[in-house]
PyMOL Python script that loads the backbone (N, CA, C, O; Angstrom):
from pymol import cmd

cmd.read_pdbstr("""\
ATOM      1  N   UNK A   1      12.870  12.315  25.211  1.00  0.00           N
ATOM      2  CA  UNK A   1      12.051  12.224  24.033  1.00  0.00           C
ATOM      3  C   UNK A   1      11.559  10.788  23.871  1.00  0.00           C
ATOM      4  O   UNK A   1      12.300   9.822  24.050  1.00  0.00           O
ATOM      5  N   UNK A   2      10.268  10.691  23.524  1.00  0.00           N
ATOM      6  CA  UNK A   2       9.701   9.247  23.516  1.00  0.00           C
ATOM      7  C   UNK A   2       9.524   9.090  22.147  1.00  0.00           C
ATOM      8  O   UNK A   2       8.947   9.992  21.539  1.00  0.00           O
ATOM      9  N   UNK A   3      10.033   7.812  21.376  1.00  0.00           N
ATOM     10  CA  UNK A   3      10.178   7.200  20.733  1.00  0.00           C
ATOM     11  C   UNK A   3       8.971   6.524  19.897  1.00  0.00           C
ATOM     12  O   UNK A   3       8.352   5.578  20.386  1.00  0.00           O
ATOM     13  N   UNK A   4       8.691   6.986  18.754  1.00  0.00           N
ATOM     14  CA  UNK A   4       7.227   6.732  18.204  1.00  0.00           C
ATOM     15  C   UNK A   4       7.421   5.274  18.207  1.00  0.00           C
ATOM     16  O   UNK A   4       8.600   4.922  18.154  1.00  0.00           O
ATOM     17  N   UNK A   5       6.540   4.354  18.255  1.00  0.00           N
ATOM     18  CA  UNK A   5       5.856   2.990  18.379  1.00  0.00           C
ATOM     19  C   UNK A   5       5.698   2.624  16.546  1.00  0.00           C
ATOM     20  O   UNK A   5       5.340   3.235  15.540  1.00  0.00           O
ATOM     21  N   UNK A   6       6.049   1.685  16.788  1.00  0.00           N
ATOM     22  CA  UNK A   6       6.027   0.956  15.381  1.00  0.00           C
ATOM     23  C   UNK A   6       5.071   0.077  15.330  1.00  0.00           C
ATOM     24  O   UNK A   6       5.211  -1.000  15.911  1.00  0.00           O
ATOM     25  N   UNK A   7       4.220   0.300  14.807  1.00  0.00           N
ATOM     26  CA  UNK A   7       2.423  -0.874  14.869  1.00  0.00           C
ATOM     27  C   UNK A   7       2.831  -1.246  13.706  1.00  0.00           C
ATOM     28  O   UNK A   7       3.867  -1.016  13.082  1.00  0.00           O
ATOM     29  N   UNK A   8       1.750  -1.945  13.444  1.00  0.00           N
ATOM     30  CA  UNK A   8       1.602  -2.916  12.427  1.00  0.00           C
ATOM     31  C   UNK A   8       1.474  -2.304  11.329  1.00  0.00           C
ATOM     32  O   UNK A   8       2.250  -2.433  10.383  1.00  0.00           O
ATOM     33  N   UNK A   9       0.118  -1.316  11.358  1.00  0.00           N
ATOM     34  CA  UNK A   9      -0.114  -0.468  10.669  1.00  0.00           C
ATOM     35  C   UNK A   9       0.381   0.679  10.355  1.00  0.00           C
ATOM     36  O   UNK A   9      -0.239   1.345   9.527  1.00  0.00           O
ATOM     37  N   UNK A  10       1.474   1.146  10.860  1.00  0.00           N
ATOM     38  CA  UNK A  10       2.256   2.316  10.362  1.00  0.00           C
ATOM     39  C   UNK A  10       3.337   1.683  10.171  1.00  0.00           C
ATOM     40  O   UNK A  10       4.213   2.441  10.589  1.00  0.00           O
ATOM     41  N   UNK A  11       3.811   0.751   9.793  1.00  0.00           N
ATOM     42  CA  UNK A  11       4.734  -0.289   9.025  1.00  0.00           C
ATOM     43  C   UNK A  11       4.135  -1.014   7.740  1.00  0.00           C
ATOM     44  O   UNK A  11       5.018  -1.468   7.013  1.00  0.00           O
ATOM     45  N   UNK A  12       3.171  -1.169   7.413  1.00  0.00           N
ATOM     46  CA  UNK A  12       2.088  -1.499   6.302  1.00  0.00           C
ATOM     47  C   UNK A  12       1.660  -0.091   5.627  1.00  0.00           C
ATOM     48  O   UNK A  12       1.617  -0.040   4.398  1.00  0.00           O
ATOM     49  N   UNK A  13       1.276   1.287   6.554  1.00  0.00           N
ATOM     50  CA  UNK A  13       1.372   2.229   5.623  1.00  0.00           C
ATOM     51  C   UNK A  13       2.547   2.741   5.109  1.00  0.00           C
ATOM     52  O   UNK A  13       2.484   3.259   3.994  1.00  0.00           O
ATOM     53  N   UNK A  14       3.549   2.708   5.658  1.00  0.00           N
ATOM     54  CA  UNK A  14       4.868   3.180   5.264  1.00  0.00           C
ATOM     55  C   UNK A  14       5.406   2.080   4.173  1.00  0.00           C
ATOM     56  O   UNK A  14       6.221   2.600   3.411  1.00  0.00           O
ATOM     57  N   UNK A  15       5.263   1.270   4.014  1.00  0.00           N
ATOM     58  CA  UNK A  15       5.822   0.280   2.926  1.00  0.00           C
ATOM     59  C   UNK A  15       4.768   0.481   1.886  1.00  0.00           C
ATOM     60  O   UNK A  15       5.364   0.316   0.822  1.00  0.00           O
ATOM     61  N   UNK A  16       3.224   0.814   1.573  1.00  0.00           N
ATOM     62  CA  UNK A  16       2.459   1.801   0.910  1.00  0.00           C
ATOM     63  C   UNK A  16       3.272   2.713  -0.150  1.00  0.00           C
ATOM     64  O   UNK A  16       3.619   2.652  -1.330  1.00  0.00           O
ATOM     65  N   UNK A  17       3.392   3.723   1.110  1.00  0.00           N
ATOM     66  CA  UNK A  17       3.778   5.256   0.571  1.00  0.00           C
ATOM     67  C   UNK A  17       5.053   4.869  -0.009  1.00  0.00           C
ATOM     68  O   UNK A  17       5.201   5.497  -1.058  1.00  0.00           O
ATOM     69  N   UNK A  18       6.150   4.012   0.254  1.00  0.00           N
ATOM     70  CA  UNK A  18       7.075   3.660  -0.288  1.00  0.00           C
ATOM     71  C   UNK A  18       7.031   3.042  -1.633  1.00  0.00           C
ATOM     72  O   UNK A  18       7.588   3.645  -2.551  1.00  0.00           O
ATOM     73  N   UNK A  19       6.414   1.865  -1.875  1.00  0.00           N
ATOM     74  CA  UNK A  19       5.718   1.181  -2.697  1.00  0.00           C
ATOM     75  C   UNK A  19       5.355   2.436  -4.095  1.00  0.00           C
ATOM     76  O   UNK A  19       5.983   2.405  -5.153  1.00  0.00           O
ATOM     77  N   UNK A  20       4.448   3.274  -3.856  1.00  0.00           N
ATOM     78  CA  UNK A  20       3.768   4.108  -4.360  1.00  0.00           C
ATOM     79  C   UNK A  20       4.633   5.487  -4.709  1.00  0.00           C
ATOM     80  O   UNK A  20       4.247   6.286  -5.562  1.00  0.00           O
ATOM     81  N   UNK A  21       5.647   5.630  -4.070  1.00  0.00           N
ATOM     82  CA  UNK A  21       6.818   6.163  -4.646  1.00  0.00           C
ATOM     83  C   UNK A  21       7.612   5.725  -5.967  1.00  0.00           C
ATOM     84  O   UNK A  21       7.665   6.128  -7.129  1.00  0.00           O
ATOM     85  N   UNK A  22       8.113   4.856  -5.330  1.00  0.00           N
ATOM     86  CA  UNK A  22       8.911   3.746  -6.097  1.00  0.00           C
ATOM     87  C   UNK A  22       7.924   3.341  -7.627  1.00  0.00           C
ATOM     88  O   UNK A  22       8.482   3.389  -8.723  1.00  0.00           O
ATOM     89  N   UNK A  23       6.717   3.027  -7.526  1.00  0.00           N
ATOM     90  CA  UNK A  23       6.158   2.495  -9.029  1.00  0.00           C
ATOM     91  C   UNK A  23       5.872   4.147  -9.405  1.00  0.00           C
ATOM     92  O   UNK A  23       5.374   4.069 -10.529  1.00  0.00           O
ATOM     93  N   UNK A  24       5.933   5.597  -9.040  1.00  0.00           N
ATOM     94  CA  UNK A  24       5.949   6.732  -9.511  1.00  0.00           C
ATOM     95  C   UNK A  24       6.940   7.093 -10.336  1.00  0.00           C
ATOM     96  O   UNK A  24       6.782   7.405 -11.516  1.00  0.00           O
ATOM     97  N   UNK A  25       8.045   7.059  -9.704  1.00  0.00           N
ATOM     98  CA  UNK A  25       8.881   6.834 -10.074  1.00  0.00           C
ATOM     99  C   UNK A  25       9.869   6.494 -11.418  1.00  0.00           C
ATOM    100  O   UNK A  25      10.694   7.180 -12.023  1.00  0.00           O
ATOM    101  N   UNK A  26       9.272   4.780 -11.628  1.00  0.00           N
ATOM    102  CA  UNK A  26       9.389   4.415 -12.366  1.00  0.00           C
ATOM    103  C   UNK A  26       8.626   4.484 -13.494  1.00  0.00           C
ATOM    104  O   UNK A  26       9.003   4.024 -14.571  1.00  0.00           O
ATOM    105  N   UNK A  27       7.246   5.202 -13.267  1.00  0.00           N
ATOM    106  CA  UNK A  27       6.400   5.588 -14.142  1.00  0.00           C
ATOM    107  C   UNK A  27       7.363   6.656 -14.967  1.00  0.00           C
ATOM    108  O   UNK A  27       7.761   6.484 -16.120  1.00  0.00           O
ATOM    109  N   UNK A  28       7.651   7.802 -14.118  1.00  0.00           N
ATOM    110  CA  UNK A  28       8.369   9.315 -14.727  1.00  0.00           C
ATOM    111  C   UNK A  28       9.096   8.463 -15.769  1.00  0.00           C
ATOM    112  O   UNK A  28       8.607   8.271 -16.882  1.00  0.00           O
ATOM    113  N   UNK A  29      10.443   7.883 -15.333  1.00  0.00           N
ATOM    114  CA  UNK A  29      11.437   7.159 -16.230  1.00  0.00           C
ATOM    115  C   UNK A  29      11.278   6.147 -17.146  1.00  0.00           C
ATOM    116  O   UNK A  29      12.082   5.414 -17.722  1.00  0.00           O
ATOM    117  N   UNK A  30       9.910   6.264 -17.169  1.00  0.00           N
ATOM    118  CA  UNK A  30       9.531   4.643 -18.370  1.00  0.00           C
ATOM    119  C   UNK A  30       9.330   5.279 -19.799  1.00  0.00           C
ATOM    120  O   UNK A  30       8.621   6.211 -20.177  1.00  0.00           O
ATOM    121  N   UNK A  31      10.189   4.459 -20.445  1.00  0.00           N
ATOM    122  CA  UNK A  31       9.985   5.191 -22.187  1.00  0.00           C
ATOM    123  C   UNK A  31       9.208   4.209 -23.159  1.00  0.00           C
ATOM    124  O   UNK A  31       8.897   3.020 -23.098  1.00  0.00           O
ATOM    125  N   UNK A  32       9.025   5.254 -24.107  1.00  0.00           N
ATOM    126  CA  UNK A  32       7.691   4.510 -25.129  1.00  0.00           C
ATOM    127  C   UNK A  32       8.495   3.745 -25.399  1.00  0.00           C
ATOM    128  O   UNK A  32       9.704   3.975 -25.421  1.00  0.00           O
ATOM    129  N   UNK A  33       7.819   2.435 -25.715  1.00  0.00           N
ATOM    130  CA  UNK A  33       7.965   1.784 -26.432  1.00  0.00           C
ATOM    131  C   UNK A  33       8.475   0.319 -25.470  1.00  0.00           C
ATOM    132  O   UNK A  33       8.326  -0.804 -25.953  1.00  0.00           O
ATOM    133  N   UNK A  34       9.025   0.509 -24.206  1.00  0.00           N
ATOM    134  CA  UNK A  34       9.865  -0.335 -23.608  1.00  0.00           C
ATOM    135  C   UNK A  34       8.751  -1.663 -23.313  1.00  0.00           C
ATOM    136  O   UNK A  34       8.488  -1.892 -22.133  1.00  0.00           O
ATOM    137  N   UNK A  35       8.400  -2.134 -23.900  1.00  0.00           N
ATOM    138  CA  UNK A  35       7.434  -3.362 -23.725  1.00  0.00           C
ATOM    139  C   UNK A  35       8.163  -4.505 -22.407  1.00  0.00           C
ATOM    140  O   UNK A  35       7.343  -5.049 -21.668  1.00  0.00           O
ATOM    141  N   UNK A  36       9.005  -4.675 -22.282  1.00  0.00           N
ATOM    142  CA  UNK A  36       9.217  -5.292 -21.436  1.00  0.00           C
ATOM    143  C   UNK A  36       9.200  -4.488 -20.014  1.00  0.00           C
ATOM    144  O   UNK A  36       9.007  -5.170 -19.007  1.00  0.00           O
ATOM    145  N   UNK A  37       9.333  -3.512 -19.914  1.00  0.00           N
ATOM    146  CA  UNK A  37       9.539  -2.618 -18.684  1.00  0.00           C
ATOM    147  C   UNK A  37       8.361  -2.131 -18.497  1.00  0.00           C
ATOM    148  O   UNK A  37       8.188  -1.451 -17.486  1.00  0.00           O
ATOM    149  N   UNK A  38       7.267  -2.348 -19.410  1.00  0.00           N
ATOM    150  CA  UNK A  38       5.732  -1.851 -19.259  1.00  0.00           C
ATOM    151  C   UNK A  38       5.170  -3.142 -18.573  1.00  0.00           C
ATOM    152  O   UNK A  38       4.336  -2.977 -17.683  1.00  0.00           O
ATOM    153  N   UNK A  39       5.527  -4.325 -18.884  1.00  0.00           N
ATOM    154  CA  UNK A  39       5.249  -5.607 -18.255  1.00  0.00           C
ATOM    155  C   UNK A  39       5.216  -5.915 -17.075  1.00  0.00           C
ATOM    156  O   UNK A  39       4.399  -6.539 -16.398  1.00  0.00           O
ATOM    157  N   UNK A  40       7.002  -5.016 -16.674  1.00  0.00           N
ATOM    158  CA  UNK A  40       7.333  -5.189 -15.105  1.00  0.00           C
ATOM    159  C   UNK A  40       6.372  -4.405 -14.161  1.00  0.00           C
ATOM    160  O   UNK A  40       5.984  -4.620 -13.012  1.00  0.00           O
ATOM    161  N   UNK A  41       6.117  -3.369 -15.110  1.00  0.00           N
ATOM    162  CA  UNK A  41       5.320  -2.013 -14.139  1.00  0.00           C
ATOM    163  C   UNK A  41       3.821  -2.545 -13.671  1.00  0.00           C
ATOM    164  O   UNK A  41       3.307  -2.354 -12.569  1.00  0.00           O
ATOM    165  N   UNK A  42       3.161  -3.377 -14.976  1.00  0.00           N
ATOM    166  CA  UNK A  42       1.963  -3.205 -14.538  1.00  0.00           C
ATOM    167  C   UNK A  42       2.141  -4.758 -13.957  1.00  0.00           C
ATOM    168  O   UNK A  42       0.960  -5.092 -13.869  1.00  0.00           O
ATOM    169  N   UNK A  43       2.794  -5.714 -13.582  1.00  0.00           N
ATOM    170  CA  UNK A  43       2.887  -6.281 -12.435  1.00  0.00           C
ATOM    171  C   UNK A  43       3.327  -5.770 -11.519  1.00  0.00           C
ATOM    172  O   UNK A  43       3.305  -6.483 -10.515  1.00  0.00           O
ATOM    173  N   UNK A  44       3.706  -4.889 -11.407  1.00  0.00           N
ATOM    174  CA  UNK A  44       4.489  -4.238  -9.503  1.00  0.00           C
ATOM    175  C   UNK A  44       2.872  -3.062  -9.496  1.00  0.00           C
ATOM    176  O   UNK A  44       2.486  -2.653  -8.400  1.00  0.00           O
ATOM    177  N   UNK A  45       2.303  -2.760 -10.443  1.00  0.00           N
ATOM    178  CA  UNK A  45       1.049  -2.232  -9.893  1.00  0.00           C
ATOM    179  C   UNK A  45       0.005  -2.954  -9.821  1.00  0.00           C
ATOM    180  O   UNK A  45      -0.959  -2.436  -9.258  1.00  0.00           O
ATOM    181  N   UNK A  46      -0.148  -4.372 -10.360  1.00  0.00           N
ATOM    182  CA  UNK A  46      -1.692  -5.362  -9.954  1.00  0.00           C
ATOM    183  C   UNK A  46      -0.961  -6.237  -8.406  1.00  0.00           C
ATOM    184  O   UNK A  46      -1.475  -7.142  -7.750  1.00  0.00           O
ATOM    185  N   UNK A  47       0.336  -5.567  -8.207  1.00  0.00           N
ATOM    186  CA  UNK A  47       0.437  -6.520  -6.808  1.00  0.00           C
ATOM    187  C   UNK A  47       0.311  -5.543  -5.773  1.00  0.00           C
ATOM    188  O   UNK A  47      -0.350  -5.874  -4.789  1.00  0.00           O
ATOM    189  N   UNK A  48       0.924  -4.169  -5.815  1.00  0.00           N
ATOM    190  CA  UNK A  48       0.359  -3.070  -5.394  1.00  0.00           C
ATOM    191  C   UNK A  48      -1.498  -2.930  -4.877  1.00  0.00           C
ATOM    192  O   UNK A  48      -2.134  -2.674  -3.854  1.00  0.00           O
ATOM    193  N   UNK A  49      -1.756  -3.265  -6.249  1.00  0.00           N
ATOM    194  CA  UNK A  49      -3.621  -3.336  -6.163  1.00  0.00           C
ATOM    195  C   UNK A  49      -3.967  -3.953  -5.258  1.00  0.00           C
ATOM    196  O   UNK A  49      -4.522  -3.538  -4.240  1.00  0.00           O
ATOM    197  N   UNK A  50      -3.550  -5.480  -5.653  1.00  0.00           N
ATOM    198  CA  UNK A  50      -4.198  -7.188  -4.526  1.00  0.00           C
ATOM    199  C   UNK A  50      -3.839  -6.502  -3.384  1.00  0.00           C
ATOM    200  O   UNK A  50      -4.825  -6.105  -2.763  1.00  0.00           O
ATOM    201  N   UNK A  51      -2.201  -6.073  -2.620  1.00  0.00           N
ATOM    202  CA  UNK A  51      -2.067  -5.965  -1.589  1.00  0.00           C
ATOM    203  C   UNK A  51      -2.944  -4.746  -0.983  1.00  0.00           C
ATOM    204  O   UNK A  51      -3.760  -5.111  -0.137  1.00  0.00           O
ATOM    205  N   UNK A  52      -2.919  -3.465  -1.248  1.00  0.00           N
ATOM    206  CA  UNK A  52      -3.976  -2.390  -0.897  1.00  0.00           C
ATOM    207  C   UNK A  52      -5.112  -2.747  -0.721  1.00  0.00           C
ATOM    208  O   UNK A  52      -5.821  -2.070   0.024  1.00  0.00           O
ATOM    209  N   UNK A  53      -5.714  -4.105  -1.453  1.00  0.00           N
ATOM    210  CA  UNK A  53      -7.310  -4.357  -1.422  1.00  0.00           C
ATOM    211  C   UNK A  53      -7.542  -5.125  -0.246  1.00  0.00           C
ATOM    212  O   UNK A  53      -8.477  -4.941   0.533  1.00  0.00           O
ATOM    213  N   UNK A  54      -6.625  -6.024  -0.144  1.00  0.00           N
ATOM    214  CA  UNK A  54      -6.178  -7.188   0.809  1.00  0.00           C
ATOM    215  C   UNK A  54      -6.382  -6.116   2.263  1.00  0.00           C
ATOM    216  O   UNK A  54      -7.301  -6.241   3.073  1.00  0.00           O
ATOM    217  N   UNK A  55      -5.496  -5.273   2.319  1.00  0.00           N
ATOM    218  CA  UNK A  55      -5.502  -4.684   3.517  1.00  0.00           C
ATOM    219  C   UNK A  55      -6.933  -3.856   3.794  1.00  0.00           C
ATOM    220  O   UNK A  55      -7.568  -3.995   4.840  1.00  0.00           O
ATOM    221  N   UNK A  56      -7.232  -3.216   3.001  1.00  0.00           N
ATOM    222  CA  UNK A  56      -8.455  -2.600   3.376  1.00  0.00           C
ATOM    223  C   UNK A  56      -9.557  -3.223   3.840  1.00  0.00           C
ATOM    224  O   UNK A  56     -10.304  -2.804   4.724  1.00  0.00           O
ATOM    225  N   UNK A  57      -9.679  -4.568   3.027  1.00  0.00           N
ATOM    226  CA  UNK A  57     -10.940  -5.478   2.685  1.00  0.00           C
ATOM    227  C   UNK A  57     -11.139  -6.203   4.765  1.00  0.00           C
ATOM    228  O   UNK A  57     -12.047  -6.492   5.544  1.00  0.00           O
ATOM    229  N   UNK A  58      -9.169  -6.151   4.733  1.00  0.00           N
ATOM    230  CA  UNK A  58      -8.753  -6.639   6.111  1.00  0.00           C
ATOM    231  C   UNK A  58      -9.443  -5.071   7.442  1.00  0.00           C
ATOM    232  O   UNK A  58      -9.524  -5.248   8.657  1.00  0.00           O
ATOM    233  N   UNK A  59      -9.693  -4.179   6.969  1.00  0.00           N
ATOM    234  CA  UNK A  59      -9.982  -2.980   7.839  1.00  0.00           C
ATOM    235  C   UNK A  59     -11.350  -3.390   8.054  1.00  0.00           C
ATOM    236  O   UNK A  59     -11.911  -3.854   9.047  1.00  0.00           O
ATOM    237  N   UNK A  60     -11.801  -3.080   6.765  1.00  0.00           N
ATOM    238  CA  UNK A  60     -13.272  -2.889   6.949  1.00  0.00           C
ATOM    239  C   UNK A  60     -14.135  -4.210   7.871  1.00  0.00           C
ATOM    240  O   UNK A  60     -15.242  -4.027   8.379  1.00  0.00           O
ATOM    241  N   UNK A  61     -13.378  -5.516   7.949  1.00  0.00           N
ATOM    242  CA  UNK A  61     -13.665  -7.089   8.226  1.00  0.00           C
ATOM    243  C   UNK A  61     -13.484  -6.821   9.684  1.00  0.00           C
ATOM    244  O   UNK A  61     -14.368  -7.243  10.428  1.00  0.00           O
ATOM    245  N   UNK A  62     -12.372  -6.121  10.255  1.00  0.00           N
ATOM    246  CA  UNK A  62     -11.884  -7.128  11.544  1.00  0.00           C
ATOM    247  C   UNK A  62     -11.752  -5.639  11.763  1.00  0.00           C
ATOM    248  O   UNK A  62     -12.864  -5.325  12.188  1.00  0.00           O
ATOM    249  N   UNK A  63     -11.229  -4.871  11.725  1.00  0.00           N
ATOM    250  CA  UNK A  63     -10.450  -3.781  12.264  1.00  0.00           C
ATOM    251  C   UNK A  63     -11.670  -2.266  12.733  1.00  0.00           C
ATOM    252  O   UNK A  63     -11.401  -1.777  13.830  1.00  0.00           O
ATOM    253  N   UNK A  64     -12.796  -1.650  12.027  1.00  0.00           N
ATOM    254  CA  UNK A  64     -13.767  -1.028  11.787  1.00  0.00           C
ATOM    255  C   UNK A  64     -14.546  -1.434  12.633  1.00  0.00           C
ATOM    256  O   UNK A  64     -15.125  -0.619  13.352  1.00  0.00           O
ATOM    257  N   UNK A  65     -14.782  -2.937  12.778  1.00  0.00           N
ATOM    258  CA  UNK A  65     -16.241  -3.306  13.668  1.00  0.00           C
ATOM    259  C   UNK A  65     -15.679  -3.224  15.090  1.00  0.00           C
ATOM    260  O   UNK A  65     -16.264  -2.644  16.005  1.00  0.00           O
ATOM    261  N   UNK A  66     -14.594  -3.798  15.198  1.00  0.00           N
ATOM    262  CA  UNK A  66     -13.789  -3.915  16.390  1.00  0.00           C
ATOM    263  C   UNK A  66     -13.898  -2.295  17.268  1.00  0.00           C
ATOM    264  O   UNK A  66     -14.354  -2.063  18.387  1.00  0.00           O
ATOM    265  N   UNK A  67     -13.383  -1.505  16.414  1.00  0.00           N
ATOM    266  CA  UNK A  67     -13.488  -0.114  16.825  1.00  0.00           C
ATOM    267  C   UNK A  67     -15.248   0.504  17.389  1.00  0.00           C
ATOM    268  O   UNK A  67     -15.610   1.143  18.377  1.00  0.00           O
ATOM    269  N   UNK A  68     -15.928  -0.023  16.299  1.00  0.00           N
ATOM    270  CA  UNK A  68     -17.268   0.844  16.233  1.00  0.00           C
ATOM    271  C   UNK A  68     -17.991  -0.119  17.938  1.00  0.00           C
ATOM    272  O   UNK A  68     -18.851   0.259  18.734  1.00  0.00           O
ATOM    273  N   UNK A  69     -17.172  -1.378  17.906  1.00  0.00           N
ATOM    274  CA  UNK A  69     -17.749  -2.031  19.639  1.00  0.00           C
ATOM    275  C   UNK A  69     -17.295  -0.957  20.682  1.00  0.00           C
ATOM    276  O   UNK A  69     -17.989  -0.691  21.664  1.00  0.00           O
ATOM    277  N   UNK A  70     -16.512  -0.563  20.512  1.00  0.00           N
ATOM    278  CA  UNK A  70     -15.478   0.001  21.711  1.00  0.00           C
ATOM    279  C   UNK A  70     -15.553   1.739  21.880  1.00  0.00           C
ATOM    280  O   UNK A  70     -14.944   2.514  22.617  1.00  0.00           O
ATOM    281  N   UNK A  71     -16.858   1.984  20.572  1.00  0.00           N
ATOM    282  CA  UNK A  71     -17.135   3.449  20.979  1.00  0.00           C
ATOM    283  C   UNK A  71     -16.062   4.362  19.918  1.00  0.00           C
ATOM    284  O   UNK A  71     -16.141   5.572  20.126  1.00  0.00           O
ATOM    285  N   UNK A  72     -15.296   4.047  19.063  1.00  0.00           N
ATOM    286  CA  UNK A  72     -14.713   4.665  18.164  1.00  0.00           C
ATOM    287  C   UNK A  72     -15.201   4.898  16.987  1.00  0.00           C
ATOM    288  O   UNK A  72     -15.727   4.017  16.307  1.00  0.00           O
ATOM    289  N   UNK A  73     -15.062   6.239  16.587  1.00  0.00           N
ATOM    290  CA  UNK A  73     -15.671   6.415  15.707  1.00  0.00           C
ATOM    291  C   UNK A  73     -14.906   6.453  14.253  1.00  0.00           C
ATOM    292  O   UNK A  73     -15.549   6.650  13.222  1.00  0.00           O
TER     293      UNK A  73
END
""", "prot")
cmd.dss("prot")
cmd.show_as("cartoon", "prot")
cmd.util.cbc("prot")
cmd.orient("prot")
């Protein structure tokens, strides 16, 4: 049995889907009123944001053109 390959990018999506678990999560279990725990959340989701934008912004730049040279669609 061969052993799936760990790229860059399926180590960046998997810390994602993890990520995006985890602030779900903590969404379900967050109660009215908790002002300080609403604080924490919507910083672990504007760093969530930067990083998702960061990476994409990083696809569409370097990663997309690279492909579309080489005949990928």
């Amino acid at each position: 049995m061969t052993e799936p390959q760990l790229t860059m990018n399926r180590l960046i999506h998997a810390a994602v889907r993890r990520d995006l678990d985890r602030l779900s999560g903590a969404l379900q279990s967050f109660r009215d009123g908790d002002t300080a725990r609403a604080r924490d959340l919507d910083r672990a989701y504007v760093n969530l944001r930067r990083e998702l934008t960061h990476h994409h912004e990083g696809e569409d730049t370097h990663i997309w053109p690279m492909l579309a040279k080489v005949g990928v669609a």
